[in-house]
C-alpha positions as CSV (number, residue, x, y, z in Angstrom):
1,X,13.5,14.6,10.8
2,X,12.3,12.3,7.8
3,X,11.4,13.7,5.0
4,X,8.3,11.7,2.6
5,X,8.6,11.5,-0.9
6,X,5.9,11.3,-3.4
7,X,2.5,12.1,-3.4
8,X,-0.8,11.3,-1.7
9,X,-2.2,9.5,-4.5
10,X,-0.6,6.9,-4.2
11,X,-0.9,4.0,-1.8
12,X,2.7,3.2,-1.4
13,X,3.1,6.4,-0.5
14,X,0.1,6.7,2.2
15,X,0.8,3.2,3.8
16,X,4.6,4.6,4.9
17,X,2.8,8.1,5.7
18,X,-0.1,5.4,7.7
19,X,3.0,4.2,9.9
20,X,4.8,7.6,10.1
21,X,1.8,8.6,11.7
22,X,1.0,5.5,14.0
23,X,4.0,5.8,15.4
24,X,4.1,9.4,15.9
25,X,7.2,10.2,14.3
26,X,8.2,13.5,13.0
27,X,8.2,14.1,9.7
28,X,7.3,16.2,6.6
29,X,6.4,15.7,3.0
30,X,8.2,16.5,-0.2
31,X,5.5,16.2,-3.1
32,X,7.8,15.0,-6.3
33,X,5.8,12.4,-8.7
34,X,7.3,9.5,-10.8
35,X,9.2,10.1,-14.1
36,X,10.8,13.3,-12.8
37,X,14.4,13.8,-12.6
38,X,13.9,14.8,-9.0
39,X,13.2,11.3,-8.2
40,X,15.1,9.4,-9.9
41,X,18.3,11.5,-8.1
42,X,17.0,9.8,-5.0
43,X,15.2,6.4,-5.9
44,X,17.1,4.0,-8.2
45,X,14.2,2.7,-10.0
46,X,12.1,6.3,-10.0
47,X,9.6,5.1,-8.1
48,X,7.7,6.2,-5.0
49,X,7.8,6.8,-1.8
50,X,11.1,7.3,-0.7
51,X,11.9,8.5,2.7
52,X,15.0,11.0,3.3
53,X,16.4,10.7,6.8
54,X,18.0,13.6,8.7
55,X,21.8,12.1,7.9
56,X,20.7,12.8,4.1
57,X,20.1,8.9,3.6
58,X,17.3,8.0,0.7
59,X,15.7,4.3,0.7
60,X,13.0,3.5,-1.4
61,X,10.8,0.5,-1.6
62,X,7.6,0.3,1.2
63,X,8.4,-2.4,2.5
64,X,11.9,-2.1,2.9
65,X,10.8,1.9,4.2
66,X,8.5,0.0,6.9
67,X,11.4,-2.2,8.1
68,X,14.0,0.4,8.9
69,X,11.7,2.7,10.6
70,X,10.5,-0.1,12.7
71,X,14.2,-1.4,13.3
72,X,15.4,2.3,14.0
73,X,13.0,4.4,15.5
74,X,12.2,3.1,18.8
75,X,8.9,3.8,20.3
76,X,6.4,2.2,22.6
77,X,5.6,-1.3,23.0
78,X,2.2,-0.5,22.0
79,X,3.4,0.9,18.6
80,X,5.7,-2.2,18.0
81,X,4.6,-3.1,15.0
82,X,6.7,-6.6,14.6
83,X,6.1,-9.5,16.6
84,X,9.7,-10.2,18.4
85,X,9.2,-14.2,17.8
86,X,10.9,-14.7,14.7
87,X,8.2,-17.0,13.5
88,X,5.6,-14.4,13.9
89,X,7.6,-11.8,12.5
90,X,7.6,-14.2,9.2
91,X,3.9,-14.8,9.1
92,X,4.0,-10.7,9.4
93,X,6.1,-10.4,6.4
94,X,4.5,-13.2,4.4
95,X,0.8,-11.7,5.0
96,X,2.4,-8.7,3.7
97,X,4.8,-10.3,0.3
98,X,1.1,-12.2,-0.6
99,X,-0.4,-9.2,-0.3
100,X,1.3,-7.6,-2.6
101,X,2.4,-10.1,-5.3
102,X,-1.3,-11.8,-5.8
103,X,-3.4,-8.7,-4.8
104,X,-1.8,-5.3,-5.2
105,X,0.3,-5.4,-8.6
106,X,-2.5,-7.5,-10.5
107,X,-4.9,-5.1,-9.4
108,X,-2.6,-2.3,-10.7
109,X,-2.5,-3.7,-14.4
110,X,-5.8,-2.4,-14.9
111,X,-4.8,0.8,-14.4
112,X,-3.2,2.1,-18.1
113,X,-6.7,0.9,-19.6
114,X,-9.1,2.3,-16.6
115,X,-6.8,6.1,-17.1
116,X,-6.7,6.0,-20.8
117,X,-10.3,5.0,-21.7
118,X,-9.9,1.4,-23.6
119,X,-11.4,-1.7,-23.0
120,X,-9.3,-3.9,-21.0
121,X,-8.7,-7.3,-23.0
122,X,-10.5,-10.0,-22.0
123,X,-7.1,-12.4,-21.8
124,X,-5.9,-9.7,-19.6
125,X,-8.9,-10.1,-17.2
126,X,-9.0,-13.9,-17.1
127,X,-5.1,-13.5,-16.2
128,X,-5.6,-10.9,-13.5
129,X,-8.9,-13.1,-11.9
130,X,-6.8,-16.3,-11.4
131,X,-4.0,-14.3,-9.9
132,X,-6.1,-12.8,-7.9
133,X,-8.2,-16.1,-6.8
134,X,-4.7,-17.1,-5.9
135,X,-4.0,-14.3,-3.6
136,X,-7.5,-14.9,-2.3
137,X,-6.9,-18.7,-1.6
138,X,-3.4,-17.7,0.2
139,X,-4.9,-14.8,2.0
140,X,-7.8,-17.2,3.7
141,X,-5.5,-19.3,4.8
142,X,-2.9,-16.8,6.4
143,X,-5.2,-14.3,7.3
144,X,-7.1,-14.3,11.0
145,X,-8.5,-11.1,11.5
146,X,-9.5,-11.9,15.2
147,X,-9.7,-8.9,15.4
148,X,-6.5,-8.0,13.4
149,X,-5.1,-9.7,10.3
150,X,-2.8,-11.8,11.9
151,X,-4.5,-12.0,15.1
152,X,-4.7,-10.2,18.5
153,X,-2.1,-7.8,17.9
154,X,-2.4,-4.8,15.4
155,X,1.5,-5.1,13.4
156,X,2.9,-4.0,10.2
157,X,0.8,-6.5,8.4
158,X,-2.2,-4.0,9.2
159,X,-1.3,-0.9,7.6
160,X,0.5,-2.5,4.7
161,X,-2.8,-4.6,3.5
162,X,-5.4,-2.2,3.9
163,X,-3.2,0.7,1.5
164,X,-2.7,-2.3,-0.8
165,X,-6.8,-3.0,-0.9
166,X,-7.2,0.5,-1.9
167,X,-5.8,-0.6,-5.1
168,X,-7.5,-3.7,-5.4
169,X,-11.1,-2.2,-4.7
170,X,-10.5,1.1,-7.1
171,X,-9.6,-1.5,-9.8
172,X,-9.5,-4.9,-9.7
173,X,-13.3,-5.2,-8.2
174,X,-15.0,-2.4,-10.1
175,X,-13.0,-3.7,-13.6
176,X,-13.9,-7.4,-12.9
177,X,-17.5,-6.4,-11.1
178,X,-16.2,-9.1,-8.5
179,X,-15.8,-7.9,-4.6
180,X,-12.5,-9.5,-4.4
181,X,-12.4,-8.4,-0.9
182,X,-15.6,-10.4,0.1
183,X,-13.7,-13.5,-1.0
184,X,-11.3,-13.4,2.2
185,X,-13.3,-14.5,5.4
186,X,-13.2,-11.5,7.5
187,X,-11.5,-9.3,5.4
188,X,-14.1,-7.2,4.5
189,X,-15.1,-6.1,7.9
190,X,-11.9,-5.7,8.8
191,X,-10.7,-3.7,6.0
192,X,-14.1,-1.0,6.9
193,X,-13.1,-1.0,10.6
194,X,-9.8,0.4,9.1
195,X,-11.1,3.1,7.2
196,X,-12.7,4.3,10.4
197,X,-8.9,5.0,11.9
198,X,-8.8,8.9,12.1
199,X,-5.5,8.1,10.4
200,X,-7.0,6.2,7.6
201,X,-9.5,9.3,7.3
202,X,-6.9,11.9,7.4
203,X,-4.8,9.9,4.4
204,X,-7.8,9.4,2.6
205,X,-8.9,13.1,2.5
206,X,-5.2,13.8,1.3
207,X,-5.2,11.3,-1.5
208,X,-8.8,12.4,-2.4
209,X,-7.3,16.6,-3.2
210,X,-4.2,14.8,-4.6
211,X,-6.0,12.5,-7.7
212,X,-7.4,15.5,-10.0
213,X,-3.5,16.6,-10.3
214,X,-1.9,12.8,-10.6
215,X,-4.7,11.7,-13.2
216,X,-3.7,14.9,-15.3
217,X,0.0,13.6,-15.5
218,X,-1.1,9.8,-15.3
219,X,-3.0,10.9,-18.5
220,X,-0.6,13.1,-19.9
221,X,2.2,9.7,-19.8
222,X,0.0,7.7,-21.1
223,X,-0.9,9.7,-24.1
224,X,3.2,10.2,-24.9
């Protein structure tokens, strides 16, 4: 069985727990946060998630996480979550790298200032909104949503945008007052229909009771 490492308030953490799910694997979770030795025994760069598979193997990194359990889990064709052209599998991955680069780690250097109470500076903004516009450019440009993000298929590309938008909306929009979401044609409605998943609810309710705890020791970090 695989074991899930990290906590629910994270959104690393609950896109890898959004696929665990999806595909119905078996698994169970090991709460352990960032900056403990407990994690850095298991994740070379101490950082979450990491899953744990039943030969004892520990791989870290989500999207690295997302590839091997879609490359060695096998389940239905309907929970395929890859295209099997090669060329579709790289829009997949792309939709996914942009994602992350011009969207989710931006968003996230908002947080330190948001958790410790200061103003953010206003260089620090202007840099954030133009990488952001560029992630907004790239993403209206790769992005479909017809009904899924890269088209008629639901794939990897799914689950891995809508946890990094969580990040995005709790920061980047409410810090910038700018519905950086709204920008993407499509992406907005899309992004609600996901929260509707029971899956997406489920995570959400976790992540929700895990904050109180994970903003006490964000806090606590900060303040050392």
């Amino acid at each position: 069985m695989i074991t899930l490492n990290g906590f629910a308030a994270s959104n690393y953490y609950n896109l890898v727990k959004h696929l665990l799910l999806y595909k119905e694997l078996p698994f169970q979770e090991n709460l352990i946060y960032a900056g403990s030795d407990a994690l850095l025994a298991i994740s070379p760069a101490g950082k979450v998630p990491v899953i744990t598979t039943s030969e004892g193997l520990h791989i870290s990194e989500s999207s690295v996480i997302c590839d091997f359990i879609e490359e060695n889990y096998p389940t239905s064709n309907e929970q395929q979550l890859h295209p099997e052209n090669a060329g579709e599998r790289a829009v997949v991955r792309q939709i996914m790298k942009i994602a992350e680069l011009y969207f989710e780690l931006p968003s996230r250097r908002f947080i330190p200032y948001v958790f410790s109470g200061t103003d953010i500076p206003e260089s620090v903004a202007i840099e954030v909104r133009q990488v952001l516009n560029r992630g907004v450019i790239a993403l209206s440009r790769l992005g479909q949503f017809s009904p899924w993000i890269a088209g008629e298929k639901f794939t990897m590309a799914d689950i891995y945008v809508y946890h990094v938008n969580t990040i995005v909306s709790a920061f980047a929009s409410s810090q910038l007052n700018w519905d950086v979401l709204a920008q993407v044609p499509g992406m907005k409605q899309w992004n609600d229909s996901m929260s509707q998943s029971a899956i997406a609810q489920s995570i959400e309710a976790d992540r929700q009771a895990n904050m109180p705890l994970f903003i006490q020791k964000l806090q606590a970090q900060i303040q050392e």
